[in-house]
C-alpha positions in Angstrom: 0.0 0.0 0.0 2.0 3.3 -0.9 2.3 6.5 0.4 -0.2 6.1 3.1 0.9 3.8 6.4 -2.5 1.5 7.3 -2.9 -1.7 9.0 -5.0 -4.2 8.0 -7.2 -6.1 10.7 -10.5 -7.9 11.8 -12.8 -6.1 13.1 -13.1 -5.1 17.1 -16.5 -4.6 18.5 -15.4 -0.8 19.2 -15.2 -1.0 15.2 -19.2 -1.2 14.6 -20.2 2.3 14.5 -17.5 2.8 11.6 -18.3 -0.1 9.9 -21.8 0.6 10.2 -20.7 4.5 8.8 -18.9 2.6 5.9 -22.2 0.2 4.9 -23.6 3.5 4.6 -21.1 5.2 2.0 -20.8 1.9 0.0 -24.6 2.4 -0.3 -24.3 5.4 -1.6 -21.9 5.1 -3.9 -23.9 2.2 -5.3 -27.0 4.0 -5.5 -29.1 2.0 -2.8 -30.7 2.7 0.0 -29.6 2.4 3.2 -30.5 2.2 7.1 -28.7 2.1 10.0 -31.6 1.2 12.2 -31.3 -1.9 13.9 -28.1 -2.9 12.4 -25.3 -2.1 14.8 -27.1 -5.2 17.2 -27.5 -7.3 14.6 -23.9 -7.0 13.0 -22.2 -7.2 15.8 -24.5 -10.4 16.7 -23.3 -11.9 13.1 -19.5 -10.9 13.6 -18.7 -11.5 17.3 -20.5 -14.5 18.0 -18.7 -17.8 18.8 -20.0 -18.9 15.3 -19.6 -16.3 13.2 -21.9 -15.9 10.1 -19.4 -12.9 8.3 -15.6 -12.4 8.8 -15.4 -8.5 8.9 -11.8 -6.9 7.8 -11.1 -3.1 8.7 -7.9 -0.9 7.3 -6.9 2.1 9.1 -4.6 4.8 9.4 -3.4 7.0 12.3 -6.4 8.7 12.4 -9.6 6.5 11.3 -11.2 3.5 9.8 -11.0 3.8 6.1 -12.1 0.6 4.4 -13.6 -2.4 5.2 -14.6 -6.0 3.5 -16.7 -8.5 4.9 -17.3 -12.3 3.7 -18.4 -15.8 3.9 -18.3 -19.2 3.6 -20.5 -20.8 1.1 -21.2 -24.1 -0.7 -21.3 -24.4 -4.5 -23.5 -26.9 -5.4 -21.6 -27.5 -9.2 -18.2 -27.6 -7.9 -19.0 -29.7 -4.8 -17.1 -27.0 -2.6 -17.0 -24.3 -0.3 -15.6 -21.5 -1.4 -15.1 -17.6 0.1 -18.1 -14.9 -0.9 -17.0 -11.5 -0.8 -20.0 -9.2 0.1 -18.4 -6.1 0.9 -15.6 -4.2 -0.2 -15.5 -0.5 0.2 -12.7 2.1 0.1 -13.5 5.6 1.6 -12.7 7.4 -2.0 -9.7 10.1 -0.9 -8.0 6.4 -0.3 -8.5 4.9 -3.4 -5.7 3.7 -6.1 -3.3 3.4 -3.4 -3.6 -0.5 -3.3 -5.7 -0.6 -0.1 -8.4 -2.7 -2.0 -6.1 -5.4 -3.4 -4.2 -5.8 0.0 -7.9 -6.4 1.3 -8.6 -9.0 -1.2 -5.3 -10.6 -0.7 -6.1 -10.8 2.9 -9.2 -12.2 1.7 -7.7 -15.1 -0.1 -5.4 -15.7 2.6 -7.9 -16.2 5.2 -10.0 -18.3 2.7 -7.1 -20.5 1.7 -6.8 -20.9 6.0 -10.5 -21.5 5.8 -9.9 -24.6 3.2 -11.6 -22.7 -0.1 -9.7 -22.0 -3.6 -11.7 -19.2 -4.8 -13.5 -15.9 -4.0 -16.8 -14.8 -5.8 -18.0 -11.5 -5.1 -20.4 -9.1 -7.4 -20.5 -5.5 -8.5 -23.5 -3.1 -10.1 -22.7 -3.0 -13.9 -22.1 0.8 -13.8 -19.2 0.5 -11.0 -16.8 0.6 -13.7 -14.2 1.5 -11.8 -14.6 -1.5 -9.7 -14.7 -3.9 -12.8 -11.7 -1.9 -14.4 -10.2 -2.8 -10.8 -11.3 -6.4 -10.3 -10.2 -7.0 -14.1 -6.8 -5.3 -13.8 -6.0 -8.0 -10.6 -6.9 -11.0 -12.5 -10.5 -12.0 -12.0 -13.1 -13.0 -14.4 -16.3 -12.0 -14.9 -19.3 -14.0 -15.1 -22.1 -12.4 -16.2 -25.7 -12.7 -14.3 -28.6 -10.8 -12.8 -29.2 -10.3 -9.3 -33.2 -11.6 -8.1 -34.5 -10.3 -4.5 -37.8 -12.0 -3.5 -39.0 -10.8 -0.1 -40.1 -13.6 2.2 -43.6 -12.4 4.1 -43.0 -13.0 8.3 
């Protein structure tokens, strides 16, 4: 990572609130929606617990917090494997193109090869093309398909 001395670590309870602050800008940035209601309980419940259901990565500077990636372990049904899903990967902008993303998903694979997978998978919006200019430029292919959400009535 040049020019700009950051650490790159899992997430701390303390850490919530930023993350949290993060989830928001990503939002943003992708054009959703976003609220925070509710969701500093409920992440911390998903990171912290004894079982975790999302690993939660954090890289920050002197000062602040200033990216984050979170992911997964899941099952693919035509390889007959587990393998890592990225959900998240955000990079507070005025910290972009110094490498912070690519140390994140190096981490990422790291922890996934520790975690007994050979592969991330991960998505983007189709108009993020900085992000696919990115994800192309460090190797990784594209496959392309459209995202369904189908809410489930309680």
């Amino acid at each position: 990572m040049e020019s700009e001395k950051v650490k790159i670590r899992f997430a701390q309870v303390t850490d919530v609130a930023s993350i949290i602050e993060l989830c928001k800008a990503h939002a943003i940035y992708e054009k959703a929606e976003y609220s925070k209601k509710g969701k500093a309980n409920q992440i911390s419940k998903d990171i912290f617990s004894s079982n975790p259901k999302l690993y939660c990565l954090v890289v920050e500077n002197d000062i602040e917090i200033i990216a984050y990636a979170t992911y997964m372990k899941q099952y693919a049904t035509w390889d007959a494997a587990e393998y890592i899903y990225m959900d998240c990967l955000y990079v507070k902008e005025k910290h972009r193109s110094k490498g912070i993303g690519e140390e994140l998903i190096n981490r990422i694979k790291l922890e996934g090869a520790n975690l007994g997978c050979t592969i991330v998978q991960w998505q983007t919006p189709n108009f993020n093309k900085g992000a696919i200019k990115f994800y192309t430029r460090i190797g990784a292919n594209c496959k392309s398909k459209e995202r369904f959400f189908l809410n489930i009535s309680k």
